[in-house]
C-alpha positions as CSV (number, residue, x, y, z in Angstrom):
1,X,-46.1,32.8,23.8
2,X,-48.1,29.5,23.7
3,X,-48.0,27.9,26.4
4,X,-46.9,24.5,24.9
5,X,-43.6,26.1,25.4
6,X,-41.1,27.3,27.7
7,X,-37.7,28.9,26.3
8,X,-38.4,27.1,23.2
9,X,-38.9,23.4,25.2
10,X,-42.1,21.9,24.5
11,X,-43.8,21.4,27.7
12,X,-44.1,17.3,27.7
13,X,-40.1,17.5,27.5
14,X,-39.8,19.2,30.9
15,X,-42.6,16.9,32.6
16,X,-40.8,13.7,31.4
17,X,-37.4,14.5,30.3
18,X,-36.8,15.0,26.5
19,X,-36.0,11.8,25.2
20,X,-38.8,10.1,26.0
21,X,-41.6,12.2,25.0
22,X,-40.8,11.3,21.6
23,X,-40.5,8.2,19.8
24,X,-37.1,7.5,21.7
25,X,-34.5,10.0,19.6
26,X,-35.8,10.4,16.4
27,X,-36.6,13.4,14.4
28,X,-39.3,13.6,11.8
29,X,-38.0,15.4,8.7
30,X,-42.2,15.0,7.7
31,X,-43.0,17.5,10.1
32,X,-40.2,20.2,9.9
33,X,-42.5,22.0,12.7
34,X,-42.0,19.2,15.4
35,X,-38.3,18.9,13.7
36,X,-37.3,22.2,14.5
37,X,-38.7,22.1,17.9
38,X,-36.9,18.4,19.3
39,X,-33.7,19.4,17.7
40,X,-33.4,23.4,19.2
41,X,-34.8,21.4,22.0
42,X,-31.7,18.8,22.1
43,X,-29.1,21.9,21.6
44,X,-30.4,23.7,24.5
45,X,-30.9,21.0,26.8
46,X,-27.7,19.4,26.0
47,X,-25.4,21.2,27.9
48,X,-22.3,20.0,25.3
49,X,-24.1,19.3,22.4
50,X,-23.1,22.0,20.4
51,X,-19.4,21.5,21.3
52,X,-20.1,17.9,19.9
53,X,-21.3,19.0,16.6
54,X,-18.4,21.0,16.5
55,X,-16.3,18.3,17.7
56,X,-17.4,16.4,14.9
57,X,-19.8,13.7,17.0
58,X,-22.3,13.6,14.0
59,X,-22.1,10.5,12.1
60,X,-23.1,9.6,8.7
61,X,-24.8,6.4,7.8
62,X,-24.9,6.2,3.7
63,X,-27.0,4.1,1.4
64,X,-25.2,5.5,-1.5
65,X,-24.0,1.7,-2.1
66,X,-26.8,-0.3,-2.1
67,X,-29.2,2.2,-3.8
68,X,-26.5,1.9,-6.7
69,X,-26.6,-1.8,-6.3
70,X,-30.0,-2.2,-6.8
71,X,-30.9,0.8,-9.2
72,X,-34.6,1.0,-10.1
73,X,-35.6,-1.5,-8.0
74,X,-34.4,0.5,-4.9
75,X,-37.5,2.4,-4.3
76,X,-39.5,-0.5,-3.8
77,X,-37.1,-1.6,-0.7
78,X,-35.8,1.8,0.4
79,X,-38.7,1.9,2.9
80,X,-37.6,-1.7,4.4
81,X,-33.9,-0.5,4.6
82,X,-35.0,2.6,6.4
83,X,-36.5,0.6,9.3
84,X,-34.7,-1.7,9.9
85,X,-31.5,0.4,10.0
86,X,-34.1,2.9,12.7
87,X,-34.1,-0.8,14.3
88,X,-30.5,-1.3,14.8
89,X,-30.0,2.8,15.5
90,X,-32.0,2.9,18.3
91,X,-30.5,-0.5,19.6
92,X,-27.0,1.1,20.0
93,X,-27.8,5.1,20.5
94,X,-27.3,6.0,24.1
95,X,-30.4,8.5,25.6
96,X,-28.5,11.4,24.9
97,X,-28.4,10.7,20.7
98,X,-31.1,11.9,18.6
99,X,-31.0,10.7,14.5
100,X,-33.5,11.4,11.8
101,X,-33.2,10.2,8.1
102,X,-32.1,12.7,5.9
103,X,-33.0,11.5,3.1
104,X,-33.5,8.3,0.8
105,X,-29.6,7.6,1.3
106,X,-28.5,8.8,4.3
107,X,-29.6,8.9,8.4
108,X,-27.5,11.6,10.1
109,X,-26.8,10.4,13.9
110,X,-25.7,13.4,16.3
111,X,-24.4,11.9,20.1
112,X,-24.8,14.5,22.8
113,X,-22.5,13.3,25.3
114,X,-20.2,10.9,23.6
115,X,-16.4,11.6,23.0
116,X,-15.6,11.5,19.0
117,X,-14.1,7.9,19.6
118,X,-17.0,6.6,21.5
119,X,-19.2,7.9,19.0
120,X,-17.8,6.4,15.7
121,X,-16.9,3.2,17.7
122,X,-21.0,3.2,18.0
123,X,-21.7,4.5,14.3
124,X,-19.2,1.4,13.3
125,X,-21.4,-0.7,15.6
126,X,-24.7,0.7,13.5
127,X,-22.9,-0.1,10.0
128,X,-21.8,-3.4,10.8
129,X,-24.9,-5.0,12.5
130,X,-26.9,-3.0,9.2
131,X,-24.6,-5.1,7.0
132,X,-25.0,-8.4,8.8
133,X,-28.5,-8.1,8.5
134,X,-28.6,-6.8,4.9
135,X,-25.8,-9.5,3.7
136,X,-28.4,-12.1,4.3
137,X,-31.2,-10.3,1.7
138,X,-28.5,-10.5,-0.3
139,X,-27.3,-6.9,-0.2
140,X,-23.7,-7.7,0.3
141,X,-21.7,-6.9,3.7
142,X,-21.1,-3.2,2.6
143,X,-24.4,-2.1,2.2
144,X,-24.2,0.8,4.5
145,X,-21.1,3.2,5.3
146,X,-20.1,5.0,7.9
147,X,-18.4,8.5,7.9
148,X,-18.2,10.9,10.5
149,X,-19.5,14.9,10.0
150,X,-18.1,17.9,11.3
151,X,-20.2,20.8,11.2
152,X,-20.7,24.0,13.4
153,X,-24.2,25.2,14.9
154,X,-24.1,28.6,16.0
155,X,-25.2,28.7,19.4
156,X,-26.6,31.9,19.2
157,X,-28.6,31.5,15.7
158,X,-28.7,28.1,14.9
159,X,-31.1,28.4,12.1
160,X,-29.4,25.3,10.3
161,X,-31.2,23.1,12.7
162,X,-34.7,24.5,12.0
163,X,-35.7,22.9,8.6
164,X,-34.2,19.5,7.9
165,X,-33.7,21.1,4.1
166,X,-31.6,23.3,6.0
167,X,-29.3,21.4,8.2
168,X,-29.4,18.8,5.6
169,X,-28.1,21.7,3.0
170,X,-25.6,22.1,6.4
171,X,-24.8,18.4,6.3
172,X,-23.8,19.0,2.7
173,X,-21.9,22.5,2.6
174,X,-19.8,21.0,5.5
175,X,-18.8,17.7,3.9
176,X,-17.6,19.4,0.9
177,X,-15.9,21.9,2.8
178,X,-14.2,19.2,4.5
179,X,-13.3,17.1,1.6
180,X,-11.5,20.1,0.0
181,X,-9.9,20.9,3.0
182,X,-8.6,16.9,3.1
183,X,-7.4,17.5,-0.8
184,X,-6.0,21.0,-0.5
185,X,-3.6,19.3,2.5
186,X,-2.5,16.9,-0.4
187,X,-2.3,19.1,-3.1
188,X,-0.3,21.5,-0.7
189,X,2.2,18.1,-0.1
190,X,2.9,16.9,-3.4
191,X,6.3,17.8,-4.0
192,X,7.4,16.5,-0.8
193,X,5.8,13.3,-2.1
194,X,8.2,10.9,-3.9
195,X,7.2,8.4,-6.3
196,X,8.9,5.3,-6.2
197,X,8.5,1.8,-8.3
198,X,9.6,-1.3,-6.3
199,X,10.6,-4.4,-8.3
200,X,8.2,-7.7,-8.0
201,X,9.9,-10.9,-8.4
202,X,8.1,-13.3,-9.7
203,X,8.9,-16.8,-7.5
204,X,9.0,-19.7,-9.3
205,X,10.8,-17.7,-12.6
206,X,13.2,-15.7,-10.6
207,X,12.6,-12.5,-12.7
208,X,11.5,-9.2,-12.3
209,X,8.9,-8.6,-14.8
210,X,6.6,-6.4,-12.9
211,X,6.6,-3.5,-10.4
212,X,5.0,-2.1,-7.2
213,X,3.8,1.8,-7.4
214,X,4.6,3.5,-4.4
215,X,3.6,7.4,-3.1
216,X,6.7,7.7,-0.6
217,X,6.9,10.4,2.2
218,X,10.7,10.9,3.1
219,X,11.6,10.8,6.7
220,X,11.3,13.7,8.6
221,X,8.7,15.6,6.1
222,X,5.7,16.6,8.1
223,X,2.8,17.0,5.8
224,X,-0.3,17.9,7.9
225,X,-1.7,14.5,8.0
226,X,-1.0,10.8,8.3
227,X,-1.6,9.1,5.0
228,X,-1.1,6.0,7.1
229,X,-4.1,6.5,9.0
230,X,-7.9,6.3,7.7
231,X,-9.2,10.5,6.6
232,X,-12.6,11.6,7.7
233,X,-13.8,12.0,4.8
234,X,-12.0,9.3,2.0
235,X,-10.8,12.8,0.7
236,X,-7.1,12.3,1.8
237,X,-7.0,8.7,0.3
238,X,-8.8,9.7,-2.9
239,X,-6.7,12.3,-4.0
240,X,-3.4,10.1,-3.2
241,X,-4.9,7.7,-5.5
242,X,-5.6,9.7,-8.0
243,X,-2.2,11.1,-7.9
244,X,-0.2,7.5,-8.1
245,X,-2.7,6.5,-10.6
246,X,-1.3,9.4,-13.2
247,X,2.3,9.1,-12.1
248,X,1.7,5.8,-13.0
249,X,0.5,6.4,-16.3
250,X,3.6,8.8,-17.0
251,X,6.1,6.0,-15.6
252,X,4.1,3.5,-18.1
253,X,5.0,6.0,-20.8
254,X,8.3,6.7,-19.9
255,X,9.1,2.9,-19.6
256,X,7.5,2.5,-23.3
257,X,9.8,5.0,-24.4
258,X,13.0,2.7,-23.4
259,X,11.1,-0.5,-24.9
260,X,10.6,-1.6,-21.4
261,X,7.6,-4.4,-21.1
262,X,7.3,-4.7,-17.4
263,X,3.7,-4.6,-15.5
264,X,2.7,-2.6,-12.9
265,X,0.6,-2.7,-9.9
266,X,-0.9,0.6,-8.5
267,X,-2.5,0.8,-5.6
268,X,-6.2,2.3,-4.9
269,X,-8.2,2.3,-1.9
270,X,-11.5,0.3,-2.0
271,X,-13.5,3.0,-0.9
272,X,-12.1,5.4,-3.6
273,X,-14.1,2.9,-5.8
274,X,-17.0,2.2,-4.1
275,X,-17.7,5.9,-3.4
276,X,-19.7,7.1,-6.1
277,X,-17.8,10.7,-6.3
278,X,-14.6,9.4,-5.4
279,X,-15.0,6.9,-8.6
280,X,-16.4,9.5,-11.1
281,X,-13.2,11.6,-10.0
282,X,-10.7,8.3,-10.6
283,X,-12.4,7.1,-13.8
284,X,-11.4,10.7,-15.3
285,X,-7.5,9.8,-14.7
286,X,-7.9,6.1,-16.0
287,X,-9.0,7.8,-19.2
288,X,-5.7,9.9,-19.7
289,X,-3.8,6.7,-19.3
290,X,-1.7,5.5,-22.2
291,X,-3.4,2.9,-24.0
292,X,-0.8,0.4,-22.8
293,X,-2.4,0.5,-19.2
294,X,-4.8,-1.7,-20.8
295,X,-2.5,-4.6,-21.1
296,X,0.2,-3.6,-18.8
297,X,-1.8,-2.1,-15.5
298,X,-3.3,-3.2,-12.7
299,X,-5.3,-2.2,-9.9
300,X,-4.4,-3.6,-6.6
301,X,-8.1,-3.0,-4.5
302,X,-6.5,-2.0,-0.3
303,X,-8.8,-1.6,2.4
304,X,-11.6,-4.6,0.7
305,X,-13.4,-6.7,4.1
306,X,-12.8,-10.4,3.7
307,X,-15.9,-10.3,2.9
308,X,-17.0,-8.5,0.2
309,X,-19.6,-9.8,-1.7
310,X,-18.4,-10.6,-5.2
311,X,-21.6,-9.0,-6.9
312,X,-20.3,-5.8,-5.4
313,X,-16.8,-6.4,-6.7
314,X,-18.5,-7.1,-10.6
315,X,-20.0,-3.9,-10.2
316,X,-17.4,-1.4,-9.3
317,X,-14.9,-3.2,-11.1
318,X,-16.9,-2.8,-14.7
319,X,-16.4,0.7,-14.4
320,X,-12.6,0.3,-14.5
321,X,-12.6,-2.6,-16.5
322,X,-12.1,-0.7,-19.6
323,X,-8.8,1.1,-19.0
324,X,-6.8,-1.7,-16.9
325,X,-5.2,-5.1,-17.4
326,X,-7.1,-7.0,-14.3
327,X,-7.4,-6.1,-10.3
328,X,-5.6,-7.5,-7.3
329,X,-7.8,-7.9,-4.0
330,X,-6.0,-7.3,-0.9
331,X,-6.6,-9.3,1.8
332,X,-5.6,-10.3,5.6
333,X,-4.0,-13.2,6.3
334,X,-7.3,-14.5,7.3
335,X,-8.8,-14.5,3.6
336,X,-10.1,-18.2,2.5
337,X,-12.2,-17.3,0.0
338,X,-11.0,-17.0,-3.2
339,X,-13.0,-19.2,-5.2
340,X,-15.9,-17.0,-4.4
341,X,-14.7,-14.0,-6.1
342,X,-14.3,-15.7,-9.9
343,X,-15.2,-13.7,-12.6
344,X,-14.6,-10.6,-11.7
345,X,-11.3,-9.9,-13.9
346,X,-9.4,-10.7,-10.1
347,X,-6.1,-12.2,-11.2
348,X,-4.4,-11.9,-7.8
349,X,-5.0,-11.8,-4.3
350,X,-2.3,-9.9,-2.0
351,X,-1.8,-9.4,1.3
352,X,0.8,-6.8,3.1
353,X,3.5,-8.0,4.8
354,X,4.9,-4.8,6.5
355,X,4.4,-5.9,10.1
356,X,6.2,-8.9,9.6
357,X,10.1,-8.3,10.0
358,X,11.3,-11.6,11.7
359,X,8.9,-14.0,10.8
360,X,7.7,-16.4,13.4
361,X,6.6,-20.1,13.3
362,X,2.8,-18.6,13.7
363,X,3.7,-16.2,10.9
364,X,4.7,-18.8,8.7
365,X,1.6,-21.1,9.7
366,X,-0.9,-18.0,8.7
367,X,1.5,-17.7,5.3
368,X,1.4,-21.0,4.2
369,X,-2.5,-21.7,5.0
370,X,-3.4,-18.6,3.1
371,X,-1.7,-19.8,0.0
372,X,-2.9,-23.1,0.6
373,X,-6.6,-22.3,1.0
374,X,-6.6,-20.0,-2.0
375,X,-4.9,-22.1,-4.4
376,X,-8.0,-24.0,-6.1
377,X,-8.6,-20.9,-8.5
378,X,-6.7,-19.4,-11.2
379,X,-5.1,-16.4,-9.3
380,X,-1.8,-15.5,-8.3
381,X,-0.6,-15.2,-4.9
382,X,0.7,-11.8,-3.9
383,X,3.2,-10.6,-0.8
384,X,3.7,-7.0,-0.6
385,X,5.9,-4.6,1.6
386,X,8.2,-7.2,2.7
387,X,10.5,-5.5,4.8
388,X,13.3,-8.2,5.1
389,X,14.8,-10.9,3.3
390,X,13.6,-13.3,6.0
391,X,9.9,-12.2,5.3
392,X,10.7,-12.3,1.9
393,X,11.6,-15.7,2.2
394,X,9.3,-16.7,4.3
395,X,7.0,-15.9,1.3
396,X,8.5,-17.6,-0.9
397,X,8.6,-21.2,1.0
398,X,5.0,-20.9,1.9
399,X,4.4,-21.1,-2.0
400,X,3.0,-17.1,-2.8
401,X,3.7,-16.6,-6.6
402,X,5.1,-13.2,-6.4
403,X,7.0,-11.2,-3.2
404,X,7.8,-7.4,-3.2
405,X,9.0,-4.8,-0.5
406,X,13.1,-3.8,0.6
407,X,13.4,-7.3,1.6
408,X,13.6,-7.7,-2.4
409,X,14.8,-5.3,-4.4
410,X,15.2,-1.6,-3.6
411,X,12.7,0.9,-5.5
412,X,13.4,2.2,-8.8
413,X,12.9,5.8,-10.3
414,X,11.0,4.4,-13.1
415,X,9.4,1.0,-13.9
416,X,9.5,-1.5,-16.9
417,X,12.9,-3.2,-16.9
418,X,12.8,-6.7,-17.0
419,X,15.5,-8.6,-15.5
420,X,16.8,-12.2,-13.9
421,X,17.0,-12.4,-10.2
C-alpha cells in the first residue's frame, strides 16, 4: 500500500488534522484523484458525517438564476462568481464542512457536525451575503438560491463519493427522487383538497367584480405535509400551483359559461417561476388556459423579497406574459418600493393579512404607511386573507383599493359573478 496512506487517510491529514492540510474545506473536482481521497477522507474521519448526509445536512447553492440572467455573457463572469461565492463559503463554514463546486451552476456544501437547522441557517447565511455582494454588480438580490440535499452514502461502499461525476450524478438522482416524492404526496392529496373562490371587493366601488383562488385543506384532513410551511425541494409548492392554476382555468370556463365577467387572482409561488423546471412545468398549464385568462387572469407572485430587482421580475414575467391579464407582487408590510418595479405588466401590489385578527393602533400605522408610500404609481393596493371584519376595515380606512378574506365575503364554489356590496 503506499505509504502516503493509512486506512485510506492521506498521511499529512493525520500529522495536522484533516482540514487544514488542504486549502481549508474545499474539494477539487479538477483532480478527481485528490477528490476521492479528502472526501472518503471526511466520511471516515467524521464520526457523523454519514448520518448527516443522510440527515440531509448537504446544502445546495444554485446559480441557475443568474446564469439565466445573463445568458451568453455568463461565461465570461462565471469564474468571478465562483470565487467570490468560495470567499463568502469559507467565511461562514465551520472546520468540520468541506464544499467543492459542482459544476458551472451549483457548489454542493456538506456540514459534518451541524444539526439540519444549523446547517441551512448557515447555507441561508452563504446565499444572502452572495446576494448582497452580487446586487451591487448589478445581479439582483436573488442571484444565488439555497436548497437543502438529502442523499445516502453507503458507509460500506460509498463509491458515490469517489468521482465528483459520480456524486454529482448522486446529487442529481437524489434531488429528483426527492421532488417526486414531494409531488406524489400532492398528487396522493388531491381530493382531500378543496378549491374555493373568495369574493374581492373592490373599496371605493363597493362591488365584487373579482375573486381570490384558493387550494383549501378541510380541518382535520392530514395530508403528509404542511402546505403552510416552505418544501425542501419547491416540489410541494410547485405542484399546488400548478394544480390551482388549472382549476382556475376550468372555474374561468365554467364562469364564461353563465356570462359571468368577474376576474380572478391565482396564486403562484415566486420560486415556482424563478426555478427554471418549475417554470417550464407551469408555462405548460398556462397554455391549456381558456383564451379568456388573457384578459380575465392574474398572477398574484407570494414568497417575492422586498427586494427583488425589477430586471429579474421583466424576465420571468415575459414568460407568462403571454397567457395572463397582469401580475400582483406580494409584499410585507414593509414594502416602499413600488415605483421601482414599473413596467413589468405589475398592476397590484398585495400583502396578507392573515395574522391580523384585531387590528392594533401599530397595525393600522404599518397599513396606512404602506398604502401611502406606494401610492405614486399606477397600481392597485391589495389586502388579502382578512380574517375579520375589523381587519377588513382596517383596510379599508388605510386607503387599500381592494380587501378579500372571511372578514368579507365567504368563498364561493365557482367565480365570475359580479355583484354590489
Amino acid at each position: 500500500m503506499d505509504e502516503r496512506y493509512q486506512d485510506g487517510i492521506p498521511r499529512e491529514t493525520r500529522k495536522t488534522g484533516f482540514l487544514q492540510s488542504f486549502d481549508r474545506q474545499k474539494l477539487d473536482t479538477a483532480d478527481p484523484a485528490d477528490f476521492s481521497s479528502k472526501l472518503l477522507s471526511f466520511v471516515r474521519t467524521n464520526k457523523v458525517a454519514a448520518d448527516a448526509l443522510i440527515a440531509g445536512n448537504v446544502q445546495m447553492l444554485g446559480f441557475e438564476a443568474l446564469k439565466e440572467r445573463f445568458g451568453d455573457h455568463w461565461h465570461g463572469i462565471k469564474d468571478k462568481v465562483h470565487l467570490l461565492t468560495e470567499g463568502v463559503i469559507k467565511k461562514h463554514i465551520s472546520a468540520d464542512d468541506v464544499f467543492c463546486l459542482m459544476n458551472d451552476e451549483k457548489f454542493i456544501v456538506l456540514f459534518g457536525k451541524a444539526s439540519k437547522a444549523d446547517a441551512s441557517k448557515t447555507a441561508v447565511a452563504i446565499g444572502k451575503e452572495v446576494n448582497a455582494k452580487l446586487s451591487g454588480a448589478g445581479a439582483g438580490g436573488d442571484a444565488i438560491s439555497v436548497r437543502p440535499m438529502v442523499f445516502e452514502v453507503p458507509r460500506e461502499d460509498p463509491a458515490a463519493l469517489r468521482s465528483p461525476a459520480a456524486m454529482e450524478e448522486t446529487v442529481e438522482e437524489a434531488q429528483k427522487r426527492a421532488q417526486a416524492a414531494e409531488a406524489a404526496a400532492v398528487e396522493a392529496a388531491k381530493d382531500q383538497m378543496k378549491m374555493r373562490f373568495w369574493p374581492v371587493a373592490n373599496v371605493r366601488k363597493r362591488l365584487i367584480s373579482c375573486y381570490h383562488a384558493d387550494l383549501h385543506v378541510p380541518a382535520g384532513v392530514e395530508l403528509g405535509f404542511d402546505p403552510e410551511e416552505p418544501s425542501d425541494t419547491g416540489s410541494v409548492e410547485a405542484t399546488i400551483d400548478r394544480m390551482v392554476l388549472q382549476k382556475a382555468g376550468a372555474g374561468l370556463v365554467e364562469a364564461g359559461s353563465h356570462r359571468w365577467r368577474a376576474l380572478l387572482i391565482v396564486p403562484v409561488h415566486y420560486e415556482t417561476l424563478a426555478a427554471k423546471g418549475y417554470r417550464t412545468q407551469y408555462i405548460e398549464v398556462c397554455k391549456l388556459l381558456p383564451r379568456i385568462a388573457e384578459k380575465r387572469l392574474f398572477l398574484l407572485v407570494k414568497g417575492m423579497d422586498d427586494d427583488v430587482p425589477q430586471g429579474r421580475l421583466h424576465t420571468l414575467f415575459s414568460y407568462l406574459a403571454p397567457f395572463v391579464a397582469g401580475f400582483i407582487g406580494d409584499f410585507s408590510l414593509a414594502f416602499h418600493r413600488a415605483e421601482k418595479l414599473g413596467g413589468v405588466r405589475m398592476v397590484g401590489i398585495g400583502v396578507n393579512g392573515h395574522a391580523i385578527t384585531t387590528p392594533s393602533a401599530k397595525d393600522f400605522v404599518a397599513l396606512k404607511n404602506f398604502a401611502a408610500a406606494n401610492k405614486e404609481i399606477r397600481m392597485r393596493r391589495y389586502f388579502y386573507g382578512a380574517a375579520t371584519v375589523e381587519a377588513a376595515t382596517a383596510a379599508r380606512k388605510a386607503r387599500f383599493d381592494y380587501v378579500q378574506g372571511t372578514g368579507v365575503a365567504p368563498a364561493m364554489p365557482i367565480p365570475g359573478k359580479v355583484f354590489r356590496i
